[in-house]
SENU-229602 format. One line per field, with one value per residue (C-alpha): residue in three letters; x, y, z. Coordinates in steps of 0.2 Angstrom, whole numbers, padded with zeros to 4 digits, always signed. Each point is the difference from the previous one (the first is absolute). Example, Ala and Ser with C-alpha at 12.3 -4.5 7.8 and 13.67 -1.06 7.14 Angstrom:
2
r (ALA:SER) $
east (+0062:+0006) $
north (-0022:+0017) $
up (+0039:-0003) $
//
This chain:
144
r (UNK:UNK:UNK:UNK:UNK:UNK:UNK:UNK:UNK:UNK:UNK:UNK:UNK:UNK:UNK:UNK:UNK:UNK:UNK:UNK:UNK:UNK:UNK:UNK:UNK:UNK:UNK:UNK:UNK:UNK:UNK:UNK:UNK:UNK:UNK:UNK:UNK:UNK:UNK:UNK:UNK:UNK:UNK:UNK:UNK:UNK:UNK:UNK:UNK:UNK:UNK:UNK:UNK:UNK:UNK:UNK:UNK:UNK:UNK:UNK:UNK:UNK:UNK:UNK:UNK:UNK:UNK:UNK:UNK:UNK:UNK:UNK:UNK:UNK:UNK:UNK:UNK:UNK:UNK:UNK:UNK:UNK:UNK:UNK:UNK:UNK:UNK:UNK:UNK:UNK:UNK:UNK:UNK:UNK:UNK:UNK:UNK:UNK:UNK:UNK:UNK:UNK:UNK:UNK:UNK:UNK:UNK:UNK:UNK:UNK:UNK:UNK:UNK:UNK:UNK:UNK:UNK:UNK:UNK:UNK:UNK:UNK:UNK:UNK:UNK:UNK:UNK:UNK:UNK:UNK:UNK:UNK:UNK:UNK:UNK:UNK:UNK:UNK:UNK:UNK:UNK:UNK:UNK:UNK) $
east (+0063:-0017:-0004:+0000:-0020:+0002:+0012:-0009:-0017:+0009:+0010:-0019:-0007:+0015:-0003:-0019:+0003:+0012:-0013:-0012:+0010:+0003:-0019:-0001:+0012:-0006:-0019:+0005:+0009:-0014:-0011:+0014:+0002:-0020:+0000:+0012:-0004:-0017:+0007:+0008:-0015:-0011:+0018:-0004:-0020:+0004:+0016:+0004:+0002:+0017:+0010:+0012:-0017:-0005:+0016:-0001:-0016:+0006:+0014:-0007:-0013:+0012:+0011:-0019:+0000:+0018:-0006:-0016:+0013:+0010:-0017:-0003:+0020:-0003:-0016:+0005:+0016:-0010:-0015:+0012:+0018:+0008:+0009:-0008:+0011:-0016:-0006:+0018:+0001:-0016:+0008:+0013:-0010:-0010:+0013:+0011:-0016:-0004:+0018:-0005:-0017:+0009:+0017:-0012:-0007:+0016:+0009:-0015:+0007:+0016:+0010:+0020:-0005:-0006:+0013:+0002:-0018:+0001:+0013:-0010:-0016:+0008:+0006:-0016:-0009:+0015:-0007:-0018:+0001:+0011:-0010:-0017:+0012:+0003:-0018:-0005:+0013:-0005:-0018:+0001:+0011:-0013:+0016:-0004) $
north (+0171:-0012:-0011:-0018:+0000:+0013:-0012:-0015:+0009:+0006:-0020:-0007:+0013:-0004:-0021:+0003:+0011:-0014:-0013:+0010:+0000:-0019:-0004:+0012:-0010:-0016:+0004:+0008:-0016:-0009:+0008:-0002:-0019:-0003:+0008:-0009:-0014:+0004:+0000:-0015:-0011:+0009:-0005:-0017:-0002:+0009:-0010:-0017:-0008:+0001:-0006:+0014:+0012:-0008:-0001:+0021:-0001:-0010:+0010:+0015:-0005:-0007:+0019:+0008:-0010:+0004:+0017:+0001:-0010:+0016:+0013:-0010:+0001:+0018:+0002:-0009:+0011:+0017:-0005:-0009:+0008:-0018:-0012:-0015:-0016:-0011:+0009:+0001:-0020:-0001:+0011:-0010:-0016:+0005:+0007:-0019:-0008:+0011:-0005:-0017:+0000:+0010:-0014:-0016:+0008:+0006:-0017:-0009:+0014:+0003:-0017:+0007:+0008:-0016:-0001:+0017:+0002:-0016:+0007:+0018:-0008:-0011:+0016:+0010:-0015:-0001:+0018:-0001:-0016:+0015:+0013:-0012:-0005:+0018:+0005:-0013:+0002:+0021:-0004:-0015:+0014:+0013:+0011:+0014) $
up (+0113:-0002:+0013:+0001:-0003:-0013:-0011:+0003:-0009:-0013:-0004:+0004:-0015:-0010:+0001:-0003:-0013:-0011:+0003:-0004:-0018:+0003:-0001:-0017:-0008:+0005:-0004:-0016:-0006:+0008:-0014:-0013:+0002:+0002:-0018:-0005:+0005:-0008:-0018:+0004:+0003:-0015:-0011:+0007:-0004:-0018:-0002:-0002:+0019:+0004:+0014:-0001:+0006:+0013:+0007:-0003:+0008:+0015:+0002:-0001:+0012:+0015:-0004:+0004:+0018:+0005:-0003:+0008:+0016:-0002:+0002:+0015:+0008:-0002:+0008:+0013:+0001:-0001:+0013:+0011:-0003:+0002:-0013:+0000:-0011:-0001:-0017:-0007:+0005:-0011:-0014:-0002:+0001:-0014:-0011:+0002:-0004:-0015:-0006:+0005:-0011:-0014:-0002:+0001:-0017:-0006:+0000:-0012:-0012:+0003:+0002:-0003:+0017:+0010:+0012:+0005:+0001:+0014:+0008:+0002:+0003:+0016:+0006:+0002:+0005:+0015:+0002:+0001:+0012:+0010:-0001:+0006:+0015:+0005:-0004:+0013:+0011:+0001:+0003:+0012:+0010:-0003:-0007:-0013) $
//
């Protein structure tokens, strides 16, 4: 039978393992959407300016930093084996305020969808004002 020591090592290989794969994954898509992202600003200069790009390129961009806020989460969870919430409060912070960025365009172009559109848009922003509450409220409590 394997000892409480024994199992704990072989958990701890098993945890670092599958973030080890996590952080593949991410820098991979990393790559993928830098590329990506790449063809979309040449389509941009070759192209006729369009609105519809730069809201790609914005979007594409904000995507980028809630991945590189998901690297960090997992560095921080391999070096320190803790959880900390303040990067996934970020995550989300920046995902409602790429939605935020990407309906304020939307409804120039799409007016049969104005008022649901402001209904969405009121949502995240209730969302973002709750996530910079909590963000404050972890780091004026010095929680991680």
């Amino acid at each position: 039978m394997l000892s409480k020591n024994a199992i704990d090592k072989v958990i701890s290989i098993v945890e670092n393992s599958i973030l080890v794969i996590i952080v593949l994954f991410l820098v991979i898509s990393s790559i993928l959407l830098i590329i990506d992202e790449i063809h979309s600003i040449i389509s941009f200069s070759t192209n006729q300016p369009s609105v519809k790009i730069i809201i790609e390129i914005i979007s594409k961009t904000l995507l980028l930093l809630m991945i590189i806020e998901i690297l960090i989460t997992v560095k921080i969870s391999i070096s320190e084996h803790i959880l900390s919430c303040q990067p996934f409060i970020i995550i989300g912070m920046i995902a409602a305020i790429r939605r935020i960025l990407i309906i304020s365009v939307e409804i120039a172009y799409l007016h049969e969808m104005f008022y649901y559109y402001i209904i969405e848009m009121g949502v995240l922003i209730v969302l973002v004002l709750v996530f910079v509450i909590s963000l404050s409220l972890l780091r004026k409590n010095s929680i991680k």
